[in-house]
Backbone bond lengths (Angstrom), bond angles and torsions (degrees), N, CA, C in turn:
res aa  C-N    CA-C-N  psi(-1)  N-CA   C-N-CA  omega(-1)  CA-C   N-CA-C  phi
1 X - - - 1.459 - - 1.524 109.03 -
2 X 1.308 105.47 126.95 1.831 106.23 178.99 1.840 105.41 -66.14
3 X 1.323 102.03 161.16 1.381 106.46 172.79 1.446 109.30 -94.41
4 X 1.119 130.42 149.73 1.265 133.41 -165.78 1.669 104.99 -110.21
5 X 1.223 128.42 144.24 1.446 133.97 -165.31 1.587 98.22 -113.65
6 X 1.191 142.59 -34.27 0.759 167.53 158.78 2.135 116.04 29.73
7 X 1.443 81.11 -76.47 1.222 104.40 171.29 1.364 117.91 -82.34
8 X 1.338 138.08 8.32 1.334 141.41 172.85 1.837 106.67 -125.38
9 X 1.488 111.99 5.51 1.304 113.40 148.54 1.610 100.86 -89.38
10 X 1.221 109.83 -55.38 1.666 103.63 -170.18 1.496 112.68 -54.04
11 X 1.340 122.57 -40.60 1.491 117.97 151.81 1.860 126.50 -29.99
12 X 1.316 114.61 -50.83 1.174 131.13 -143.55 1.531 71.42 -77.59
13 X 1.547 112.67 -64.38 1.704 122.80 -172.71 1.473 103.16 -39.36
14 X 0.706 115.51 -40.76 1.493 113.29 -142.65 1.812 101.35 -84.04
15 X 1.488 100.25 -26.40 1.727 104.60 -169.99 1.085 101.78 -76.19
16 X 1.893 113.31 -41.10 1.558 103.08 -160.09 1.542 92.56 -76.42
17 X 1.542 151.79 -21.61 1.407 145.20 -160.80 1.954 86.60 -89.20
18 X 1.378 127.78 -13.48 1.869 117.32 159.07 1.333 90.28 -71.31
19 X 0.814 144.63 -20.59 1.735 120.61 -147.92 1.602 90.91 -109.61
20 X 1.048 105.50 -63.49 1.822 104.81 172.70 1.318 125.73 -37.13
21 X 1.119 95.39 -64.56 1.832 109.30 169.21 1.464 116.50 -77.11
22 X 1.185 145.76 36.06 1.104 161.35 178.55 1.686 107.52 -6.21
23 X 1.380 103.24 -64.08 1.881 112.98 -155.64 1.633 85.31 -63.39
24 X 1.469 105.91 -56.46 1.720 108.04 -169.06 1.541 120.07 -95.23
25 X 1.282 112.94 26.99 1.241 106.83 -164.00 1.782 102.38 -92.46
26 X 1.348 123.73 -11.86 1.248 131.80 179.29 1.180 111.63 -30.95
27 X 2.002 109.49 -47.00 1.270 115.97 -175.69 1.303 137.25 -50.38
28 X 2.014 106.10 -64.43 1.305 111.55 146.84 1.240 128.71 -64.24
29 X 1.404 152.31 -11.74 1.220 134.00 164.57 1.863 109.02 -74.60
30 X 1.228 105.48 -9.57 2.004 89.89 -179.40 1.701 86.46 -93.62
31 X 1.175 127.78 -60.13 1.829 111.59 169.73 1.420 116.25 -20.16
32 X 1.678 95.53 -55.51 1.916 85.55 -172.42 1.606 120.51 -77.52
33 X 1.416 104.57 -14.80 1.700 117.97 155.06 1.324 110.68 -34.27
34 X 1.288 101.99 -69.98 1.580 125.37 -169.40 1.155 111.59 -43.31
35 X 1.712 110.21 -68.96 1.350 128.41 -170.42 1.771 102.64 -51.98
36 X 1.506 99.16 -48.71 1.671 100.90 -167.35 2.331 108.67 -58.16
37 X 1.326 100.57 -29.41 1.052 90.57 -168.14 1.700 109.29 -88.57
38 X 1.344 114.16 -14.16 1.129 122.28 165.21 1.743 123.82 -46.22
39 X 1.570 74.51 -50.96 2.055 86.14 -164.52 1.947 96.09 -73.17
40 X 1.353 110.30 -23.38 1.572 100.62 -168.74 1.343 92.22 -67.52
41 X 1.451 112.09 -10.77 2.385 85.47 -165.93 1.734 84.92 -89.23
42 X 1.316 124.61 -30.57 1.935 116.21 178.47 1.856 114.07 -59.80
43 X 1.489 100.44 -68.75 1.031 121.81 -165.47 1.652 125.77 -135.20
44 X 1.593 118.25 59.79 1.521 106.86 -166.33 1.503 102.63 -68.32
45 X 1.377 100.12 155.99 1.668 121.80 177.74 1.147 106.05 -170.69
46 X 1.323 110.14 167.45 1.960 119.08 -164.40 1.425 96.24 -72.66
47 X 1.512 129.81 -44.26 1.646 105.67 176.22 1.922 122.06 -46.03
48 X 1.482 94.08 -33.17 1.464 100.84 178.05 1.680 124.23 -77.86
49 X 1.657 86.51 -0.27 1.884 90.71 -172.11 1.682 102.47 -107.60
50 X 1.734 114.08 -26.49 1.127 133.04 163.48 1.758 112.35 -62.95
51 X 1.342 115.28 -43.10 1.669 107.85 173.09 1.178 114.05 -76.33
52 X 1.520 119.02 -25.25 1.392 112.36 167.10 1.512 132.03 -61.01
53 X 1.391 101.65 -39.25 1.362 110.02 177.22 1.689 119.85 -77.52
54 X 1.140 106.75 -38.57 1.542 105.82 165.21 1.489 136.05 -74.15
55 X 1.645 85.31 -8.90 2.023 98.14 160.15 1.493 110.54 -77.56
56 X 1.346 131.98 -28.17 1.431 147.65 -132.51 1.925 74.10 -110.27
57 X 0.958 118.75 -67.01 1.902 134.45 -168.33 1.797 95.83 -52.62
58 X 1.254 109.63 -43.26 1.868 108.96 -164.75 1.568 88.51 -88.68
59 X 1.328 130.28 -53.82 1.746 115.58 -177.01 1.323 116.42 -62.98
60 X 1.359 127.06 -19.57 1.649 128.93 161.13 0.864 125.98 -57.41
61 X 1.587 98.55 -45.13 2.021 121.11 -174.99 1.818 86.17 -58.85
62 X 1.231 107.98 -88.18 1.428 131.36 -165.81 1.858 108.85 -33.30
63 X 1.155 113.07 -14.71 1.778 115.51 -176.25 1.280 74.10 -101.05
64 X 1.145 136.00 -92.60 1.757 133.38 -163.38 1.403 114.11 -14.70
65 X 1.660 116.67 -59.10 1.538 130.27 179.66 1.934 103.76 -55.98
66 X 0.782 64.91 -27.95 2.190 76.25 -154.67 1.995 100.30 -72.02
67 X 1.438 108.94 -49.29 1.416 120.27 158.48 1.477 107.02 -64.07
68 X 0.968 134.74 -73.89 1.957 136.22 179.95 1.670 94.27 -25.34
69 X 1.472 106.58 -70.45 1.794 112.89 -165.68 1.927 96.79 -39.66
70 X 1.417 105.50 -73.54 1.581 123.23 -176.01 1.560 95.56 -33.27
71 X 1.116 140.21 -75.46 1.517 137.29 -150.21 1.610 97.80 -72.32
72 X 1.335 111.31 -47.20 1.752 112.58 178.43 1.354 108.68 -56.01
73 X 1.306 125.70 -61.07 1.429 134.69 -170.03 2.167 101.02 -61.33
74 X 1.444 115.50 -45.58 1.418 107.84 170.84 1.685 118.15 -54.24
75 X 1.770 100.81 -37.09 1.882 86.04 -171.51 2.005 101.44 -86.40
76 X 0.537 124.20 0.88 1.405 145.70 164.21 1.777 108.17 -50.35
77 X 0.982 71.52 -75.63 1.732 94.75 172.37 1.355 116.49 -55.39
78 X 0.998 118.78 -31.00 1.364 119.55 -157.11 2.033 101.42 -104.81
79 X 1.100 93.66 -48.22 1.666 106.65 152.20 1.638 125.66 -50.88
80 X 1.227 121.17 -38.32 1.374 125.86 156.87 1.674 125.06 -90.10
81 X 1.443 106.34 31.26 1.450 109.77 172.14 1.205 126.41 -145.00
């Protein structure tokens, strides 16, 4: 039976669309978490170590953005009151 790569391309996809999409990318980068750690128990390989890591890079980005917005949007507030 061939091994299927499958899910450690959709990983790979999935990190660089965290990294792109920054504010919302939390979403797809914990999917491509998922996906990436899935395929390592079938079939690990560097595409699967590469989607992992660029899920890990876009959910960092995306907590950073998500805290930045929260503290920007509070002094904001506080300046208009």
């Amino acid at each position: 039976m061939a091994k299927s790569n499958g899910k450690g391309v959709a990983s790979l996809v999935l990190g660089i669309v965290s990294i792109v999409f920054t504010g919302l990318g939390i979403i797809p980068g914990v999917i491509g978490l998922i996906l990436a750690m899935q395929q390592k128990k079938v079939y690990p390989n560097k595409i699967n170590t590469v989607g992992f890591i660029t899920s890990i890079i876009g959910i960092i980005l995306s907590v950073i953005v998500i805290i930045w917005t929260i503290i920007a949007g509070a002094t904001l507030l506080t300046l208009f009151m």
